[in-house]
Phi, psi and omega in degrees: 000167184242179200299336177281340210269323163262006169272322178271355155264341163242026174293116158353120199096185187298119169218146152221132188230160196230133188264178174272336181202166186242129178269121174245143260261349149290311214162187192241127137295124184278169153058052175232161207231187179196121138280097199265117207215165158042012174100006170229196128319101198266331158228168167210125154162211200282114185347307178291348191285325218286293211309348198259353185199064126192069178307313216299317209276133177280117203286150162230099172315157145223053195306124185120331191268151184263157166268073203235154172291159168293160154265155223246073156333058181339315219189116181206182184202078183305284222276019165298319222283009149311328191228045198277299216267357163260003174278345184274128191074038201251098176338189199281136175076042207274347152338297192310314199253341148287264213300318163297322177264344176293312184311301209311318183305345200253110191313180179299280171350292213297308225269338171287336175298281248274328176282337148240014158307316171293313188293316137300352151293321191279285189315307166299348159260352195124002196265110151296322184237143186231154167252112191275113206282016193090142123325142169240357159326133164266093165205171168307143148311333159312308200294337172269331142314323191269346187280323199274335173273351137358277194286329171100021190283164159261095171284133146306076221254107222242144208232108184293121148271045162306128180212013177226178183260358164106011165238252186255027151291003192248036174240016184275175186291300239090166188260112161326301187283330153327320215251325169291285158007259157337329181270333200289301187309313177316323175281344219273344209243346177328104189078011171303138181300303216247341205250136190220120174283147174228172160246139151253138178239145156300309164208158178293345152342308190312330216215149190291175187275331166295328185277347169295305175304303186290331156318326183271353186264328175283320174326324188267322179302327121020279170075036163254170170237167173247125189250135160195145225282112154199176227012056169275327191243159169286323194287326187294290183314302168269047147279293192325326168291301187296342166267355177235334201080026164205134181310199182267341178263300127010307175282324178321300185302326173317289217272351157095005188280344139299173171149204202274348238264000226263163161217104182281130187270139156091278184070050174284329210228098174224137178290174152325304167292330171268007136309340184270325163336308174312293222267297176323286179281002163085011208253137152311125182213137190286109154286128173204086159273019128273335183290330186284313168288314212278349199258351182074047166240192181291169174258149167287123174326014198328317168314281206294300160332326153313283207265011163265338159115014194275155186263115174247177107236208194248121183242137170284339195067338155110036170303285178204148169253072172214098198301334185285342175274335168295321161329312193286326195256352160308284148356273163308315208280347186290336176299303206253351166259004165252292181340286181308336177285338171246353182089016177277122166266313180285319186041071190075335185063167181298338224296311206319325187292286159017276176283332198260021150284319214228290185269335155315301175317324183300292174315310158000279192311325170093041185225021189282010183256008193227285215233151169117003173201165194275054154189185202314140166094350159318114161298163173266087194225103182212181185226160149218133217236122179287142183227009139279070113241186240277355167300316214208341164280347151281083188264121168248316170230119172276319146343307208251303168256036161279327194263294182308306175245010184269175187196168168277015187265355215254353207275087164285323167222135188241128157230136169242126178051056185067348184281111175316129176225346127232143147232135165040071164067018174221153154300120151301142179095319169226164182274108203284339252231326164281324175303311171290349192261352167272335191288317187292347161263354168294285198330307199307308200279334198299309182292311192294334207245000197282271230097029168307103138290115179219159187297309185239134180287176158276180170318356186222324193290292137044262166301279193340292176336272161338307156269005166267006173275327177266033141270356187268327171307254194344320194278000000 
C-alpha cells in the first residue's frame, strides 16, 4: 500500500474504514466498515450504513484487505527473548538451565531491550496483546511495562509470588511481604491504557499453599489473572505426586487455587479428571504448541478441551511471534498427535484456531470484555491483512485458509487501541531496526556472562560430530 494510504490510517482522530471484508466473531463478511474513534470501535457494520450517519468522516479504503482481530499471545516471558534461538531440541525443564540463568545475567538496559525486542517481534506477527508470565530479571516489573508500552503492545503484565523453595516450604506460613507486594502491584496499573496486571507462580512448587489461596482470591476480587506453569513437564508432575499425592492440577484444586481467575500455562499432561477440573471451575488455559515441539513435551489435549466447554487460548512461550503461524501449529499438532490416530480430518476446522487466537486468548487472559473481536465498544485492537495474494486470493474457506497459508509477511497494519503500531513489518514512531542492533549486542554479553546450560552443541557444531564418528567408524 502507499504512503497516503498510511498517512491516513495514523492521522489523528476519528476513522473510518473500509476493507475489502470485516472478520466479525460469525465469520468474515464483505462491504462492512469500521469506525475507530477514542481507542475504540465506536461502530461496526455496512460500509454504506457507517458513511450515512459519519458524513464528517473521509472513508479510508482498503480494498483486497481483511479487517480481523489481533491475536492474543496467551504465555509469553518478554525478558527471554535473548535467549529464544537456545530453546531448540533442548529436553524438558529447560528453566532451570536457561531461563533462570540467563534472566538472573540481565540489567536494567539488557531486560527493557529484551522486553521489547520480544514486543516487537509480537506486533509484527500480529500480536496485539501478550501475557508476560513474570520475570526473574532483578529489576521493577516497570522496566517491562514500560518496553511493551514503548513498543505500543497490549500487556498482561504479571509480578512472580514465588515463596517457597520447592521442597517442604511449601507447608510454610507464607511471606507476608510476596503478598504486599502482589496486592500493591495489582493497584499499581489501575487505568493504564496497555498495561494490565497480574500475579504470577512459576510452578505450584514456587510458592507456599497459602499464598496459592491469597493470589487466587486477590486476583479474582481483582478481575486479573494468575499465571502458573502447570502439568508441563513429567518430572514436575511426579514431584508433586510424591510430595502431596496428588498431581499439580489436583493440588491447585486441593489448596482452592482454581477457578476463571487461574491461566494454567501448557496443561500438556491432563488425566480425564482434570479435564473436568477444568471445565468445572472455570480455570483457564495457554494452549502452546510450539513450545510442546521445540521442548519435546507432550501436546495438551486442545480438541478435547474444546468439546469439553474448558477456556483457552494459544501462547507462544516465547517461541516465535507469528500468530498465523501459531494458529497453524495449534492446529497441526491437534492433527498428529490426536486426529490421525482417530480418523479426525477437521480438527477443529479453522474457524476454531482463529477464534482461541484472538477472542478465546483474550477471554484467557481476563480481558475478554475489552478486547478479541471486532465490535462496538470493543478496543480497537486489529490487523489488516491482504489477502490478494497468490496465498489467500483463491478463497473458498477464509477461515480455514488464514490458519493454513496466512503468514506475517501478508500483515499490513497492526492497531492497538486505536493506535497504527506497525506497517509492512516496521514500527511507527520508533526505530526498530536500531533497536534490534542494540538487542544483538546486550544478548552477546548476557548469554557469555549467564552460565546458560544446554544439552545440545549446536547445529553445525553437531554435524561436525556426526562425521567425525563416522570417519573413526569407517578407519
Amino acid at each position: 500500500m502507499n504512503r497516503p494510504a498510511r498517512d491516513a490510517l495514523a492521522h489523528p482522530g476519528p476513522l473510518l474504514l473500509v476493507p475489502g471484508s470485516v472478520l466479525l466473531p460469525e465469520g468474515p463478511v464483505d462491504g462492512w466498515a469500521v469506525v475507530v474513534d477514542d481507542g475504540r470501535f465506536a461502530a461496526v457494520g455496512p460500509a454504506d450504513e457507517l458513511a450515512r450517519t459519519h458524513p464528517h468522516l473521509d472513508a479510508v479504503r482498503m480494498p483486497g484487505h481483511l479487517l480481523m482481530p489481533g491475536f492474543v499471545d496467551t504465555h509469553h516471558h518478554l525478558t527471554q527473548s535473548f535467549g529464544a534461538a537456545l530453546a531448540f531440541g533442548e529436553p524438558s525443564e529447560i528453566f532451570r538451565r536457561v531461563w533462570v540463568p540467563l534472566e538472573g545475567a540481565l540489567d536494567e538496559e539488557s531486560a527493557y531491550t529484551a522486553a521489547k525486542l520480544a514486543a516487537l517481534e509480537a506486533l509484527r506477527g500480529g500480536f496485539t496483546t501478550v501475557a508476560d508470565a513474570g520475570t526473574r530479571a532483578d529489576v521493577d516489573v516497570d522496566v517491562v511495562a514500560s518496553a511493551a508500552r514503548d513498543a505500543g503492545i497490549r500487556c498482561v503484565l504479571g509480578l512472580v509470588c514465588n515463596d517457597a523453595d520447592g521442597t517442604d516450604g511449601q507447608d510454610g506460613p507464607g511471606d507476608p511481604a510476596v503478598l504486599e507486594s502482589a496486592e500493591k502491584h495489582l493497584a499499581r496499573w489501575t487505568g493504564d491504557p496497555l498495561v494490565h496486571p497480574s500475579l504470577a507462580v512459576s510452578i505450584p512448587e514456587a510458592a507456599t499453599e497459602p499464598t496459592l489461596r491469597a493470589t487466587a482470591r486477590m486476583a479474582a476480587e481483582a478481575g486479573a489473572v494468575v499465571q502458573i506453569h502447570v502439568n508441563e513437564h513429567l518430572a514436575g508432575v511426579e514431584r508433586s505426586l510424591v510430595r502431596h499425592g496428588l498431581r499439580p492440577l489436583e493440588h491447585l484444586h486441593r489448596v482452592g487455587a482454581l477457578g476463571p481467575q487461574l491461566l494454567a500455562a501448557h496443561a500438556t499432561l491432563l488425566t480425564p479428571r482434570e479435564l473436568t477440573l477444568l471445565a468445572d471451575t472455570g480455570t483457564a488455559v495457554s494452549y502452546n504448541p510450539v513450545a510442546s515441539a521445540w521442548k519435546g513435551n507432550a501436546v495438551a489435549p486442545a480438541a478435547t478441551m474444546a468439546e469439553r466447554g474448558v477456556r483457552f487460548g494459544t501462547g507462544t512461550d516465547g517461541t516465535r511471534g507469528d500468530g498465523f503461524r501459531l494458529a497453524d501449529a495449534a492446529e497441526f499438532a491437534q492433527r498428529l498427535a490426536y486426529g490421525l490416530a482417530t480418523g479426525d480430518s477437521s480438527c477443529g476446522a479453522g474457524w476454531t484456531w482463529l477464534e482461541r487466537g484472538t477472542h478465546g486468548g483474550a477471554d484467557a487472559v481476563g480481558l475478554g470484555a475489552l478486547t478479541g473481536t471486532v465490535e462496538r465498544g470493543k478496543a480497537a485492537d486489529f490487523l489488516l491483512v491482504d489477502v490478494d495474494t497468490p496465498e489467500l486470493a483463491l478463497s473458498w474457506d477464509l477461515p480455514w485458509e488464514l490458519v493454513r497459508r496466512g503468514n506475517r509477511d501478508q500483515i499490513t497494519a497492526v492497531f492497538v487501541a486505536g493506535v497504527l503500531r506497525m506497517w509492512q513489518g516496521r514500527p511507527t514512531g520508533w526505530d526498530g531496526a536500531a533497536l534490534v542492533e542494540r538487542a544483538a549486542e546486550l544478548a552477546r554479553v548476557a548469554v557469555a556472562g549467564a552460565g546458560v546450560t544446554r544439552v545440545h552443541p549446536t547445529s553445525t557444531a553437531a554435524r561436525a560430530l556426526v562425521r567425525g564418528r563416522k570417519g573413526s567408524a569407517r578407519r
